[in-house]
N, CA and C of each residue as an Amber inpcrd file, in Angstrom:
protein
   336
  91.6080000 115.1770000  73.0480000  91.8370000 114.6840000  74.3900000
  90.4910000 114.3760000  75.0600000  90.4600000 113.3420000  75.6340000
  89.5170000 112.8060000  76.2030000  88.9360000 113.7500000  77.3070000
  87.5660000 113.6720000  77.7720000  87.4300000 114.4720000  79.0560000
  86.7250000 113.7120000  80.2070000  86.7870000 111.9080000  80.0410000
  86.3560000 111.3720000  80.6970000  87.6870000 111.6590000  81.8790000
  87.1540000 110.9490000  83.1590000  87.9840000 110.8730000  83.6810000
  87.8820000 109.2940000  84.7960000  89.1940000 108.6070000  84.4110000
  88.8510000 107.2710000  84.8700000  90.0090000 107.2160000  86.2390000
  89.3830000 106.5690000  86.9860000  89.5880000 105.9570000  88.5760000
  89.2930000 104.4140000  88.6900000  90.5370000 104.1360000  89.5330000
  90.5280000 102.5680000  90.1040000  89.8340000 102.3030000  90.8560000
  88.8110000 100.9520000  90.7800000  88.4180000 100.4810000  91.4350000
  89.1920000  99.6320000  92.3450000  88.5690000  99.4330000  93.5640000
  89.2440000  98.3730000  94.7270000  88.5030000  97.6740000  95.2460000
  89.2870000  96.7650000  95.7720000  88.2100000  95.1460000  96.6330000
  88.1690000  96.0350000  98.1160000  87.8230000  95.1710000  98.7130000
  87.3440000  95.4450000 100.2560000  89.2400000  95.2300000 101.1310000
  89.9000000  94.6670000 100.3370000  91.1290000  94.8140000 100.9170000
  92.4910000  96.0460000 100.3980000  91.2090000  97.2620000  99.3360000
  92.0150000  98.2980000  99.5180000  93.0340000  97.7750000  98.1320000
  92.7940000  96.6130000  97.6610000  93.5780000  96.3530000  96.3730000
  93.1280000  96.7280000  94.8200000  93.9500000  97.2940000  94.1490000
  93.1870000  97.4730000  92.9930000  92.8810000  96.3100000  92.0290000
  90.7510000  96.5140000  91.3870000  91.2180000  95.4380000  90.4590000
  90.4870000  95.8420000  89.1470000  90.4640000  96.7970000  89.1320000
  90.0700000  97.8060000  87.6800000  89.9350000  99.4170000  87.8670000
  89.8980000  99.6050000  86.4930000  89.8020000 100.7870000  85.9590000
  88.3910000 100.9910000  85.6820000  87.3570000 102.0610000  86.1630000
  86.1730000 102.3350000  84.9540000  86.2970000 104.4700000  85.0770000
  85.2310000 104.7100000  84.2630000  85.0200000 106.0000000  84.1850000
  84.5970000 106.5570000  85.3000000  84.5930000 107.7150000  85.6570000
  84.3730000 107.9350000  87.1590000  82.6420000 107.8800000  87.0940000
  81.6570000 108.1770000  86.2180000  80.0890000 108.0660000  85.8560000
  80.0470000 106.6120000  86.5540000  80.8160000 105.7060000  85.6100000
  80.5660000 104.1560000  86.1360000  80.9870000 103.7460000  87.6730000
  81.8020000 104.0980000  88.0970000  82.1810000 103.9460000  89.3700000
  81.0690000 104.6800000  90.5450000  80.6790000 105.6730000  89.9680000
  79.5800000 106.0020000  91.1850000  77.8750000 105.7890000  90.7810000
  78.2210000 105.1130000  89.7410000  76.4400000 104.3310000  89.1700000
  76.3760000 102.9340000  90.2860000  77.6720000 102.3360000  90.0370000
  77.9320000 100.9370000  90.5770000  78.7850000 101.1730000  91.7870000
  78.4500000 102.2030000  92.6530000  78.8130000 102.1930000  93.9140000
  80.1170000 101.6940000  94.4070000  81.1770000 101.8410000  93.1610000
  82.3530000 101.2870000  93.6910000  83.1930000 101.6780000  95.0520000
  84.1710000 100.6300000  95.1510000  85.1670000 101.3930000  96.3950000
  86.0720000 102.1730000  95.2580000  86.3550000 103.2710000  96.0690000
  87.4850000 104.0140000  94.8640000  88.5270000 104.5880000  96.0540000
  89.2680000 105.4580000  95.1280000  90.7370000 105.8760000  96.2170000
  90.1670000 107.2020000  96.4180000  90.0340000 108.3220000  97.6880000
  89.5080000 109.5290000  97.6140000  90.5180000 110.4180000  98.0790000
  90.3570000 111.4360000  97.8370000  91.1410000 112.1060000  99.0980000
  90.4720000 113.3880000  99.4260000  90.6410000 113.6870000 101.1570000
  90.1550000 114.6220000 101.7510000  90.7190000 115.9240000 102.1540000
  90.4180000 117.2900000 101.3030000  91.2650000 118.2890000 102.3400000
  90.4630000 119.3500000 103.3430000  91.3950000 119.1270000 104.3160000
  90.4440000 120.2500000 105.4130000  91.5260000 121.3980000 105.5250000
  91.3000000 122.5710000 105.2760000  91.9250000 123.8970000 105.0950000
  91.4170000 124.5730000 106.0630000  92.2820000 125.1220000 107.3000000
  92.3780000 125.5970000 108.6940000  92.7340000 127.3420000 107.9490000
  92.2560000 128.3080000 108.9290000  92.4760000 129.7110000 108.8100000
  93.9200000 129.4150000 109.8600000  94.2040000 131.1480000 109.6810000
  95.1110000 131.0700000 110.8280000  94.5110000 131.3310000 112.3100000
  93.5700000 131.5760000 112.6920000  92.7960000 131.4540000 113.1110000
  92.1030000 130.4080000 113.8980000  92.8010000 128.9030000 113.0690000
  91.9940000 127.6070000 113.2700000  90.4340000 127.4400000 113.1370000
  90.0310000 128.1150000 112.1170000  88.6430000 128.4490000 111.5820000
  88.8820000 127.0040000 110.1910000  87.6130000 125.8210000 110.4430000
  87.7960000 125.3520000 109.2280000  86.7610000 125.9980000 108.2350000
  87.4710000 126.2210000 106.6950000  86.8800000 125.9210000 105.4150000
  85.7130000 125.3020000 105.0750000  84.8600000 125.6250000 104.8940000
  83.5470000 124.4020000 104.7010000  83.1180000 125.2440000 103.2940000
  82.2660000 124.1360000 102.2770000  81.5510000 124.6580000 101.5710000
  80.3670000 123.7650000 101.2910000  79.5080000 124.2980000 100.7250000
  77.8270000 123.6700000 100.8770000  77.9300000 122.9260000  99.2020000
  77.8270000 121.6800000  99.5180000  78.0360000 120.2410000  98.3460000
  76.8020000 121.0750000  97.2330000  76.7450000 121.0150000  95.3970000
  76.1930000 121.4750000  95.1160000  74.3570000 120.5900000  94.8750000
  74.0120000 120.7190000  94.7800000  71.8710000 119.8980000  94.5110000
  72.3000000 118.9990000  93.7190000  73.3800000 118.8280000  92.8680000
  73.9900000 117.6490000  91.8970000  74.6080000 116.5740000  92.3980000
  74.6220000 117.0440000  93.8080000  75.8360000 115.4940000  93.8900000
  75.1820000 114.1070000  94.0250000  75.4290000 112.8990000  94.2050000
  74.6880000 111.6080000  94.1920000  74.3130000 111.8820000  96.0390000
  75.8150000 111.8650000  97.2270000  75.3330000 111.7560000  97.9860000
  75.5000000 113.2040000  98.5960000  74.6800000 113.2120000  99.8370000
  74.2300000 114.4140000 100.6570000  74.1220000 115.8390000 100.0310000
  73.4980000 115.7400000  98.8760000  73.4320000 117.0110000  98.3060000
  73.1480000 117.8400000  98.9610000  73.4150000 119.5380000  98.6440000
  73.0500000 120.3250000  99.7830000  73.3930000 120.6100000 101.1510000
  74.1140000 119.5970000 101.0320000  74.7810000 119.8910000 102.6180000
  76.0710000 120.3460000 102.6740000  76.6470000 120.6040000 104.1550000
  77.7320000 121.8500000 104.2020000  78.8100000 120.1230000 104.4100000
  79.9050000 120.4740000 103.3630000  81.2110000 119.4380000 103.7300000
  82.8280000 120.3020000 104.2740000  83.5350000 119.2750000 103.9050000
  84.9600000 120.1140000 104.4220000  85.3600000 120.0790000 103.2780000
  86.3490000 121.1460000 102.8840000  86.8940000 121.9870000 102.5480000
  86.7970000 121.5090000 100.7510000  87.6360000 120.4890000 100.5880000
  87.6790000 119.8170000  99.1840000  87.5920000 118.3940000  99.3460000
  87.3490000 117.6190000  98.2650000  87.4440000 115.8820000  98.4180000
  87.0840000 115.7150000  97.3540000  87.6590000 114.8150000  96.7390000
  87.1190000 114.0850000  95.3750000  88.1900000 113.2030000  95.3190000
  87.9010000 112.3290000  94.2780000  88.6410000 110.7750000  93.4210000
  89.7360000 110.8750000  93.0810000  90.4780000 109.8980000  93.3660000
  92.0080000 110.2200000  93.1040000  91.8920000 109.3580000  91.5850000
  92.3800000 110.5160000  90.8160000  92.5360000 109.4630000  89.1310000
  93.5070000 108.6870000  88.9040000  92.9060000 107.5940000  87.7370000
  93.9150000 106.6160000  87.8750000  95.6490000 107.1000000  88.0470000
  96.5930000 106.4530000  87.8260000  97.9790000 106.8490000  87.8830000
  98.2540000 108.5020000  89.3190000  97.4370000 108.8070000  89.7250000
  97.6880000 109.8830000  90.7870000  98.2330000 109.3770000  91.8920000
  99.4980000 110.0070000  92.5520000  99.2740000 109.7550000  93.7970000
  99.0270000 111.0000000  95.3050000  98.3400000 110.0830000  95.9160000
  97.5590000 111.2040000  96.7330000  97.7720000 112.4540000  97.0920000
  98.9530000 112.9270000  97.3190000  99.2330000 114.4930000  97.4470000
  98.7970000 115.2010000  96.2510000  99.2820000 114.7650000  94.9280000
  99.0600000 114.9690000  93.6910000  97.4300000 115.3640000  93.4280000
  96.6920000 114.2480000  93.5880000  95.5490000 114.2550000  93.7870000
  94.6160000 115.5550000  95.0260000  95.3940000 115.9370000  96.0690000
  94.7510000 116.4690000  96.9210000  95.4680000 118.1010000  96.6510000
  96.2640000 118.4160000  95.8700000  96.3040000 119.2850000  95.6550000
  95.4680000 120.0220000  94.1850000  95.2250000 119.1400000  93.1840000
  94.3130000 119.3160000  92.1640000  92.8510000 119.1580000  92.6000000
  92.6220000 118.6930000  93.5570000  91.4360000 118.7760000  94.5830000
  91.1420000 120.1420000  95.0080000  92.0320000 120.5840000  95.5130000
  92.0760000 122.2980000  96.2200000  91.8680000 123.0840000  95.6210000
  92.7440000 122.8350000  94.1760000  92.9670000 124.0220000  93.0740000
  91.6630000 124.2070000  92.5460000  90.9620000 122.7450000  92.3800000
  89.8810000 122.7520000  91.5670000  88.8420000 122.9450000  92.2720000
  88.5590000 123.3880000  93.6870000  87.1410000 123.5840000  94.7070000
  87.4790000 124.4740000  95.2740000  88.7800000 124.9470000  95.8790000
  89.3180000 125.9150000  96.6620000  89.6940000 127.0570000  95.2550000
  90.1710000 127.1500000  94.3710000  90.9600000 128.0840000  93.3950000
  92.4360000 128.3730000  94.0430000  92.6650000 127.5610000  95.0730000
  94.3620000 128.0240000  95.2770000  95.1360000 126.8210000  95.6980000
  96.2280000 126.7250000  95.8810000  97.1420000 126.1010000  96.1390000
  97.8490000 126.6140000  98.1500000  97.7500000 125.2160000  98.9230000
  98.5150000 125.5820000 100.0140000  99.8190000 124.1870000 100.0540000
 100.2590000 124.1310000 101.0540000 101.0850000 123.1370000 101.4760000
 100.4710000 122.5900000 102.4320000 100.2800000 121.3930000 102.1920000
  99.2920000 120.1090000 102.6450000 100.2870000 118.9820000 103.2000000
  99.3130000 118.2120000 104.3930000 100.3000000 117.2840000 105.3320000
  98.8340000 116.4200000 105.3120000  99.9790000 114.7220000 104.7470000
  99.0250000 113.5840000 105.0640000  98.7680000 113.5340000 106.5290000
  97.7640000 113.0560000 106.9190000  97.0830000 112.8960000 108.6100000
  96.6430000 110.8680000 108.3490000  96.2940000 110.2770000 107.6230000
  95.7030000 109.2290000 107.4200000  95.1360000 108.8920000 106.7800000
  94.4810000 107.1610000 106.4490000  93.9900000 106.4680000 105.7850000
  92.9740000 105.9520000 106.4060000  91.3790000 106.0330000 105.4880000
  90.3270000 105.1620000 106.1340000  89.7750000 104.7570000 105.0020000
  88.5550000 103.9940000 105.3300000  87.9970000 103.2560000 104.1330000
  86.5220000 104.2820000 104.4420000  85.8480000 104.8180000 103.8450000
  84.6520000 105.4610000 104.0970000  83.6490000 105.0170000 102.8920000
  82.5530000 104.1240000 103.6190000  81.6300000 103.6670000 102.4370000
  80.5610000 104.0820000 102.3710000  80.1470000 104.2910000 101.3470000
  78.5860000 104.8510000 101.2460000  77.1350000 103.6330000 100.4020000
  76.3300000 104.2290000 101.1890000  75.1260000 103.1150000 100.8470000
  74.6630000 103.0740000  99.3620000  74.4420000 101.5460000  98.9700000
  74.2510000 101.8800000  97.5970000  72.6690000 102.5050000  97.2390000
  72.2960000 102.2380000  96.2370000  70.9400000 102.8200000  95.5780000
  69.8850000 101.9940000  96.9390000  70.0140000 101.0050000  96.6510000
  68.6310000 100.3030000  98.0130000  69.4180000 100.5620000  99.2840000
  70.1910000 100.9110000  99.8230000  70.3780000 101.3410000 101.0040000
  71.5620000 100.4800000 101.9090000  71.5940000  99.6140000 101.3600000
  72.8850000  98.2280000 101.3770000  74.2860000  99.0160000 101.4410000
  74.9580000  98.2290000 102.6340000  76.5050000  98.7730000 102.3340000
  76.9560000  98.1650000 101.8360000  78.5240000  98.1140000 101.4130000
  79.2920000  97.1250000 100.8050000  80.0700000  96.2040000 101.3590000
């Protein structure tokens, strides 16, 4: 079994128009599908954890809760709960809030 793991690329209208490996997709600054979870205490205390010195962007810095690439064939709940499991170690019951496009600058500093 393979251990790449491949994600769709998208145009600027949010449409898909390929597949690459997730390495290739963040060499070549693609748009990809993400998803974000923010995990509230009862309390209303958010979850944060500090991104590890490896990541491409804002290494070192404190983010919310979980986020990563939705793989190909996933759909987003799917995706945002294997997100949790895999940064958080647990499982909650999660509610979509919305959709944005969030882009990041490529290698020279250029958006998309």
């Amino acid at each position: 079994m393979s251990t790449e793991e491949f994600l769709e690329i998208m145009d600027d209208k949010c449409r898909v128009i390929g597949t690459v490996i997730r390495q290739e997709a963040e060499r070549a600054n693609y748009i990809t599908q993400n998803v974000l979870v923010f995990v509230f205490t009862q309390d209303r205390h958010l979850w944060i954890q500090k991104r590890p010195m490896s990541k491409k962007h804002f290494p070192g810095m404190w983010d919310i809760s979980a986020c990563g690439g939705m793989l190909k064939g996933e759909q987003p709940q799917q995706s945002a709960h294997r997100e949790q499991k895999e940064e958080m170690g647990f499982s909650s019951d999660l509610r979509f809030v919305e959709t944005f496009l969030n882009e990041f600058p490529g290698e020279d500093g250029s958006q998309r």
